[in-house]
C-alpha positions in Angstrom: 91.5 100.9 111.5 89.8 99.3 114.7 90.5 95.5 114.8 88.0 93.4 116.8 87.9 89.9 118.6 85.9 88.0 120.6 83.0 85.1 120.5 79.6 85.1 121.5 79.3 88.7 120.5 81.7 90.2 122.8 84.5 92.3 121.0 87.5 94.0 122.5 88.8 96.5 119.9 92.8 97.2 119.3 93.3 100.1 117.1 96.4 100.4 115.0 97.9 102.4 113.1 100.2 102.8 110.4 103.1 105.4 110.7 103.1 105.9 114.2 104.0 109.6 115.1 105.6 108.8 117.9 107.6 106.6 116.5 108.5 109.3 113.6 109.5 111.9 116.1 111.8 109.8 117.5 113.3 108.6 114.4 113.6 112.3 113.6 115.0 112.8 117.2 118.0 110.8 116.6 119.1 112.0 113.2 119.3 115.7 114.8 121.2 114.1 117.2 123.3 111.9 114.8 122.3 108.7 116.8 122.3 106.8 113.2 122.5 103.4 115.4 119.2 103.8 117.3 117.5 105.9 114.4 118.4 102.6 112.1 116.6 100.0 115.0 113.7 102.7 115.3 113.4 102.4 111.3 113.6 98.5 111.4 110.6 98.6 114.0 108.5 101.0 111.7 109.0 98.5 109.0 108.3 95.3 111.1 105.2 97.1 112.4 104.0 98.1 109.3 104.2 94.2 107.9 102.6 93.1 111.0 99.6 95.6 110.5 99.3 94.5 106.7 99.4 90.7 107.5 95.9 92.0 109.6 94.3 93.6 107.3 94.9 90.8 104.7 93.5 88.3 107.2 90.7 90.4 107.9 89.7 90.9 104.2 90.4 87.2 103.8 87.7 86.6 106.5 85.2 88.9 104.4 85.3 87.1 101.5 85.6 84.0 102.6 83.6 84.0 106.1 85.2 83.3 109.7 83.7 79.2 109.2 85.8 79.0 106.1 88.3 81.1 107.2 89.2 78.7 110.8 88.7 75.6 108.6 91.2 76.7 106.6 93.5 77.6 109.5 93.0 74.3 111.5 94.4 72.8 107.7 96.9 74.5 107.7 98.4 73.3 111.5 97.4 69.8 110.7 
């Protein structure tokens, strides 16, 4: 997935992704290693990650549906 942001035009992209092999390896890493501590904070990350990525990719389906006028309106409401 490739999110991108900008005005007038101009995007800058930010890819993401979900189950980060690195990440995975060193999750694996530490339970070889018996590190249940670190492997347990690596695991926590995945998950926060993960929710982070979804919350995205809801907002950017959100914007399809409901265009990015509609979408800031409703955002601005929100703060108000």
């Amino acid at each position: 997935m490739e999110i991108k942001w900008g005005r007038n035009g101009k995007f800058l992209a930010c890819p993401c992704y979900k189950g980060d092999p690195l990440l995975s390896d060193r999750v694996a890493h530490c339970t070889r290693v018996e590190d249940y501590t670190t492997r347990h904070m690596l695991e926590d990350m995945a998950k926060d990650v993960d929710q982070h990525i979804d919350w995205i990719e809801a907002q950017l389906e959100t914007i399809k549906q409901v265009g990015l006028e509609n979408y800031f309106s409703e955002q601005i409401k929100k703060d108000g």
